[in-house]
Jmol script that loads the backbone (N, CA, C; Angstrom):
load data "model"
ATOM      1  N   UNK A   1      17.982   0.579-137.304  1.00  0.00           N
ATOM      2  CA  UNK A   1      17.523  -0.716-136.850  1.00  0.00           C
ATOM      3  C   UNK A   1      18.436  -1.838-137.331  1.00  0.00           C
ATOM      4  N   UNK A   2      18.801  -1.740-138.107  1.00  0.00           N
ATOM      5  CA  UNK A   2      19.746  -2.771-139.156  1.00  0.00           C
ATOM      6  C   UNK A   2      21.149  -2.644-137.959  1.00  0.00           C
ATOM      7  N   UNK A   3      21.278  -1.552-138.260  1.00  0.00           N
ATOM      8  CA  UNK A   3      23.013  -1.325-137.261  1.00  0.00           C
ATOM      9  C   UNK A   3      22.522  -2.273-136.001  1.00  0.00           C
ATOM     10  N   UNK A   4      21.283  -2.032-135.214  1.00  0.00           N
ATOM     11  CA  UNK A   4      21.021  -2.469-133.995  1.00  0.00           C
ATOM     12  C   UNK A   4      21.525  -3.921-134.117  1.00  0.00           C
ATOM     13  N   UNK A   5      20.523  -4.748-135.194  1.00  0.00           N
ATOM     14  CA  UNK A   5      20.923  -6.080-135.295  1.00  0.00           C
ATOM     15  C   UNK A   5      22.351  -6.601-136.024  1.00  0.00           C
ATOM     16  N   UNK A   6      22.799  -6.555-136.131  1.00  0.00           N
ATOM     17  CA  UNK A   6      24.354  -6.514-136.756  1.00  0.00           C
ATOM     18  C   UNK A   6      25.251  -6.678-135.611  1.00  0.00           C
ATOM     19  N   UNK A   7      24.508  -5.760-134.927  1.00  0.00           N
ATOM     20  CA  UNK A   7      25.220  -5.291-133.518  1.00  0.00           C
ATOM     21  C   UNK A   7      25.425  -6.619-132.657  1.00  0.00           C
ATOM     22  N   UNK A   8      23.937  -6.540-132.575  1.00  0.00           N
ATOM     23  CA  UNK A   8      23.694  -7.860-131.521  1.00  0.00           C
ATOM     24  C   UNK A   8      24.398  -9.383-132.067  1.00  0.00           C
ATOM     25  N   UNK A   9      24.321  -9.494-133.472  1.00  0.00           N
ATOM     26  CA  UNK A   9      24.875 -10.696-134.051  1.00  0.00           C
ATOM     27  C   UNK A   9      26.147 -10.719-134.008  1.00  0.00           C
ATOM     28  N   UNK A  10      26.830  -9.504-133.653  1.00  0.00           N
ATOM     29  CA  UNK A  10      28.223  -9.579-133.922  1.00  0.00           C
ATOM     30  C   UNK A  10      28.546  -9.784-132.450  1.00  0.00           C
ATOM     31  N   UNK A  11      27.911  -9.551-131.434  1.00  0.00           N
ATOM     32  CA  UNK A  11      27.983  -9.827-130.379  1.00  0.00           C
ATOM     33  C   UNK A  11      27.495 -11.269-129.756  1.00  0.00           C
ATOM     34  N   UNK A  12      26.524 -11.646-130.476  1.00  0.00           N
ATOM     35  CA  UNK A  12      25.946 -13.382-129.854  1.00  0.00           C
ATOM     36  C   UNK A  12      28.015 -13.971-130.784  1.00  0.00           C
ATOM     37  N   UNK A  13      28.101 -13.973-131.679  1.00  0.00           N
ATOM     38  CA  UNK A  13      29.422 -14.534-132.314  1.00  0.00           C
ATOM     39  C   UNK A  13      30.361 -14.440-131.056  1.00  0.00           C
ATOM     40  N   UNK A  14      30.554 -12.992-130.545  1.00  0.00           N
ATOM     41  CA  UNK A  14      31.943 -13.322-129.572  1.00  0.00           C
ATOM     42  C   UNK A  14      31.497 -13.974-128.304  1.00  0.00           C
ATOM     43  N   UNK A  15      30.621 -13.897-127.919  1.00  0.00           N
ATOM     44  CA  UNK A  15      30.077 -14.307-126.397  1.00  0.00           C
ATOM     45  C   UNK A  15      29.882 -15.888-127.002  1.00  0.00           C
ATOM     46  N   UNK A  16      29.170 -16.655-128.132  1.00  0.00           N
ATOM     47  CA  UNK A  16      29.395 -17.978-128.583  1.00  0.00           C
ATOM     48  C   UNK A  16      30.552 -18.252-128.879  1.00  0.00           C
ATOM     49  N   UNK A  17      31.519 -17.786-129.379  1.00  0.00           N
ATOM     50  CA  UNK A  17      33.187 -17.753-129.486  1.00  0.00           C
ATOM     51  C   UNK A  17      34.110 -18.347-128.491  1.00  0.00           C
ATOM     52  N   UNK A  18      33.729 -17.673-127.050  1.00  0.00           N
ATOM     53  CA  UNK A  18      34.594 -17.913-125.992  1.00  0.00           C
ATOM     54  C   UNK A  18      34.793 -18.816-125.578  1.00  0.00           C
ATOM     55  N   UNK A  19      34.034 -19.951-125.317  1.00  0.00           N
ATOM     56  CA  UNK A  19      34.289 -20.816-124.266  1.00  0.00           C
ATOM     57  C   UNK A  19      35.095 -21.875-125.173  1.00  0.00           C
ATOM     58  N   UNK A  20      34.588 -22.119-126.561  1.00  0.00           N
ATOM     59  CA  UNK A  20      35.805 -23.074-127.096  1.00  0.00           C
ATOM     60  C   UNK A  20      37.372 -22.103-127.496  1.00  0.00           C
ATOM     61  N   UNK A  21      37.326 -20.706-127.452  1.00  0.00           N
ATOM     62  CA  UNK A  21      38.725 -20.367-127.222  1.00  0.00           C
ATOM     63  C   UNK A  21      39.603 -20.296-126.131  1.00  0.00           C
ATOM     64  N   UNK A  22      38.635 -20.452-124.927  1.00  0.00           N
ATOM     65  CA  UNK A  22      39.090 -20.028-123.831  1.00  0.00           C
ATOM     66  C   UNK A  22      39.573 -21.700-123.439  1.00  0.00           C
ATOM     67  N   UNK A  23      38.571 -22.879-123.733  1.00  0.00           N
ATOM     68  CA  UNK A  23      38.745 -23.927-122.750  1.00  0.00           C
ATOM     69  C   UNK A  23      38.466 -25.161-124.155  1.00  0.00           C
ATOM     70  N   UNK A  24      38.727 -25.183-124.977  1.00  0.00           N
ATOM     71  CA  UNK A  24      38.122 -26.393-126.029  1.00  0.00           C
ATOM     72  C   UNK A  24      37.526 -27.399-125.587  1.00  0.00           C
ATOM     73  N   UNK A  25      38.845 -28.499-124.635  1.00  0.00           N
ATOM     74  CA  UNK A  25      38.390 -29.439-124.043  1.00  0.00           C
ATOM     75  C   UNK A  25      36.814 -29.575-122.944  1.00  0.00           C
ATOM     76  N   UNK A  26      36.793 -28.536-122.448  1.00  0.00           N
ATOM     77  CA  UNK A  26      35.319 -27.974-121.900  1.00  0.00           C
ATOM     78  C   UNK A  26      34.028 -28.104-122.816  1.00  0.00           C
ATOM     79  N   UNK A  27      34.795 -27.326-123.701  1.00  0.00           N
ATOM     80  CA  UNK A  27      33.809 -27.599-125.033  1.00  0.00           C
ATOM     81  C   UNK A  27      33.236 -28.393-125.397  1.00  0.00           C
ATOM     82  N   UNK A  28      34.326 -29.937-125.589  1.00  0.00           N
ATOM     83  CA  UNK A  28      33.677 -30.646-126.349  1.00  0.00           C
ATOM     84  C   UNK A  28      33.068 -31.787-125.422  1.00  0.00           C
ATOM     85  N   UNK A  29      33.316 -31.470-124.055  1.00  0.00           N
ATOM     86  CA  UNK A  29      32.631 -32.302-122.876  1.00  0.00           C
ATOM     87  C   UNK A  29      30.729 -31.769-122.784  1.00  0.00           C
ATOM     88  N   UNK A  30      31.226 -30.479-123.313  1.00  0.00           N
ATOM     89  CA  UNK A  30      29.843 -29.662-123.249  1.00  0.00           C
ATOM     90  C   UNK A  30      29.052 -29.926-123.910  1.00  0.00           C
ATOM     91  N   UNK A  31      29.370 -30.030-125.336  1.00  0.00           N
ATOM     92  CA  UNK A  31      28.690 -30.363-126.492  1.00  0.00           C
ATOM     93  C   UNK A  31      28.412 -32.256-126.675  1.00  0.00           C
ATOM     94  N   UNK A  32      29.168 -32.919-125.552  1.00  0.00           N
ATOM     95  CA  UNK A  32      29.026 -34.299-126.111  1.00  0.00           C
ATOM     96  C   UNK A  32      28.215 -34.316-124.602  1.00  0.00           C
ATOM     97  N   UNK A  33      27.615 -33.490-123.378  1.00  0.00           N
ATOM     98  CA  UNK A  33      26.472 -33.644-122.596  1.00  0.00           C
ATOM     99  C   UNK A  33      25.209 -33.384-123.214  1.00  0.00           C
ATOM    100  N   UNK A  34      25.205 -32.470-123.786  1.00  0.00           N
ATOM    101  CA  UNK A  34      23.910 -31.767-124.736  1.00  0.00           C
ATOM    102  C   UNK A  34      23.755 -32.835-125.666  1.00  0.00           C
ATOM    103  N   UNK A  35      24.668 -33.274-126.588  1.00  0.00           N
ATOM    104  CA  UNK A  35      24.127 -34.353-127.375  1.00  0.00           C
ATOM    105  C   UNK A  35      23.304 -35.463-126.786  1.00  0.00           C
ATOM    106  N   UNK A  36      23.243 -36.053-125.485  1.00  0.00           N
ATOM    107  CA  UNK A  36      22.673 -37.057-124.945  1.00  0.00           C
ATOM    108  C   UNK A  36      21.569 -36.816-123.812  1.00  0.00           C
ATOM    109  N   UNK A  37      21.026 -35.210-124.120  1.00  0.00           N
ATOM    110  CA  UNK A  37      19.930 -34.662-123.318  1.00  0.00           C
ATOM    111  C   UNK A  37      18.844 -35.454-124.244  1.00  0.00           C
ATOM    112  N   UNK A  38      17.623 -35.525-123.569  1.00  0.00           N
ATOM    113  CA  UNK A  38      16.663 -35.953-124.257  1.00  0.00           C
ATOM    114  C   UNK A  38      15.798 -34.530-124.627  1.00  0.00           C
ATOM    115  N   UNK A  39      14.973 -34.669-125.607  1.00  0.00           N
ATOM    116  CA  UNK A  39      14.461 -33.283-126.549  1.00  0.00           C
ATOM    117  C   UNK A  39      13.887 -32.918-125.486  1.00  0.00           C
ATOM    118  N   UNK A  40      13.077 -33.100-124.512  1.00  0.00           N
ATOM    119  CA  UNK A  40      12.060 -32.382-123.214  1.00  0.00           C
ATOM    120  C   UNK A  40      12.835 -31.299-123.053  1.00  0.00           C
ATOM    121  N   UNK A  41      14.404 -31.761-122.223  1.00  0.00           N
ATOM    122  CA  UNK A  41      15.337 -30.754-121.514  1.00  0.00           C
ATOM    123  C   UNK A  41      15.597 -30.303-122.778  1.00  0.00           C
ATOM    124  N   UNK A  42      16.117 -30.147-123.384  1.00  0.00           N
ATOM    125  CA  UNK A  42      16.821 -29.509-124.983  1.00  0.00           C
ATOM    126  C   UNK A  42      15.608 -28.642-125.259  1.00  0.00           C
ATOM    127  N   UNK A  43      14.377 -28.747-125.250  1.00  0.00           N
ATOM    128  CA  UNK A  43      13.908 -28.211-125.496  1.00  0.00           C
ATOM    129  C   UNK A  43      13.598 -26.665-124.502  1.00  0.00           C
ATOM    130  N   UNK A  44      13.365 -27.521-123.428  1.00  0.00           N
ATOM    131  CA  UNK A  44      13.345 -26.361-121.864  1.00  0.00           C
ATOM    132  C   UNK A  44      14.292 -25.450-121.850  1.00  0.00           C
ATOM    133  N   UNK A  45      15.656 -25.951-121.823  1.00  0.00           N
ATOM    134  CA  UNK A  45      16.886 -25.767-121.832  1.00  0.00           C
ATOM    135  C   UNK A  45      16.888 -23.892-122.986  1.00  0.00           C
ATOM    136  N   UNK A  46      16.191 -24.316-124.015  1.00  0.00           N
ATOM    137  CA  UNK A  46      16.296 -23.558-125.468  1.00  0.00           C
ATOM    138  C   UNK A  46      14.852 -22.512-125.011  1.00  0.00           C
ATOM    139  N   UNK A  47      14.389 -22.900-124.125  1.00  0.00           N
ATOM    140  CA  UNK A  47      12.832 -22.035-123.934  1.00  0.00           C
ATOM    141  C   UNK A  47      13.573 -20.906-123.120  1.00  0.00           C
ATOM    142  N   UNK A  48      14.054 -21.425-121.384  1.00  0.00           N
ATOM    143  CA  UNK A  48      14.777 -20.418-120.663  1.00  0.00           C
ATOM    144  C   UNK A  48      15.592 -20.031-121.296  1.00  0.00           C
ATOM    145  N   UNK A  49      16.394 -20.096-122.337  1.00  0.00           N
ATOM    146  CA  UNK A  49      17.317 -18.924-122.883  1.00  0.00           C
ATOM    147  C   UNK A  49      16.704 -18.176-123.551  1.00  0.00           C
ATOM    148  N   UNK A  50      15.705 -18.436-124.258  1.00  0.00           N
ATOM    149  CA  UNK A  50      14.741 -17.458-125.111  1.00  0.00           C
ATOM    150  C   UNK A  50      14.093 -16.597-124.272  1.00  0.00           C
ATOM    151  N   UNK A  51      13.378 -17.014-123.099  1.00  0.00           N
ATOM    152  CA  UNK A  51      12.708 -15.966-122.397  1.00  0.00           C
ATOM    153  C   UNK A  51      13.723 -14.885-121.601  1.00  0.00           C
ATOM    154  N   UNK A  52      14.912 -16.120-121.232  1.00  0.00           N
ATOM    155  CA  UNK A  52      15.745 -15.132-120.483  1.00  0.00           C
ATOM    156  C   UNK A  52      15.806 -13.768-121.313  1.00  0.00           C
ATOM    157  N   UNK A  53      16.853 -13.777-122.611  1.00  0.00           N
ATOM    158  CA  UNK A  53      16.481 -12.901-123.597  1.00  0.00           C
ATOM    159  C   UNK A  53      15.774 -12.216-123.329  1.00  0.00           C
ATOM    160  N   UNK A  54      14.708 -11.982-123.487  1.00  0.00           N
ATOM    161  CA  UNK A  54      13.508 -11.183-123.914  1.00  0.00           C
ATOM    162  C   UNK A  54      13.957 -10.264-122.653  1.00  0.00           C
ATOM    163  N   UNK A  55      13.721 -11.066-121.619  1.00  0.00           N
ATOM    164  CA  UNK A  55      13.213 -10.526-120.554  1.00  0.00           C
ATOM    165  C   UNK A  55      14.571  -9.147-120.705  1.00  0.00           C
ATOM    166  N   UNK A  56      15.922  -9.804-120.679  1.00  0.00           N
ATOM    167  CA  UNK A  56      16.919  -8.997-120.909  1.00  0.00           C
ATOM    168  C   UNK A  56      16.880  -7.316-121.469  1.00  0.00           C
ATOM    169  N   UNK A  57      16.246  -7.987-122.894  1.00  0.00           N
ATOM    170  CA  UNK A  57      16.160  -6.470-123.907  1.00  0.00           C
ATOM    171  C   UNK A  57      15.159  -5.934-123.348  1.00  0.00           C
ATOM    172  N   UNK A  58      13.797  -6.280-122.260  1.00  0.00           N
ATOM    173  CA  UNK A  58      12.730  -5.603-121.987  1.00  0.00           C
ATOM    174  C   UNK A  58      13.400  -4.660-121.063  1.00  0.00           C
ATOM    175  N   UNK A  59      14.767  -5.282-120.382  1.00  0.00           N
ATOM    176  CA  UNK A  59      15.087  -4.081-118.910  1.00  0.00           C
ATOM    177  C   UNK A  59      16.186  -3.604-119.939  1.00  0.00           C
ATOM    178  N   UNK A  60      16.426  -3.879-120.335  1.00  0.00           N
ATOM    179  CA  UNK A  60      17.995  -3.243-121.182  1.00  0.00           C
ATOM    180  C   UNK A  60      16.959  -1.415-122.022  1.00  0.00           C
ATOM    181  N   UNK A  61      15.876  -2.094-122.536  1.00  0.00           N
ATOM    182  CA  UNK A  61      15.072  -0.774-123.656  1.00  0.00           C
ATOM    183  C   UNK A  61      13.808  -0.638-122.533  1.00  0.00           C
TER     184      UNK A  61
END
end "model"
wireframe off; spacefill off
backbone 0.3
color backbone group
């Protein structure tokens, strides 16, 4: 179980990794849109990735 999660963390790192190696300037256009979301969307925004998730590992296992 341990290996499992290790796994996955070492994997959220490269898939979070990419886009400022691949494109920086993207990046920091990205990160300075998100800064000026208001918490509703930021929050929504952070809900659909969580469920997406789930839903993911439910068809993945």
């Amino acid at each position: 179980m341990w290996q499992d999660l290790w796994t996955a963390v070492a994997l959220l790192l490269v898939v979070e990794g990419l886009l400022p190696f691949v494109s920086p300037a993207m990046m920091r256009r990205t990160l300075l849109q998100v800064a000026q979301m208001d918490d509703r969307a930021l929050r929504f925004s952070g809900l659909v990735c969580m469920l997406s998730g789930v839903v993911l590992l439910y068809l993945v296992h």
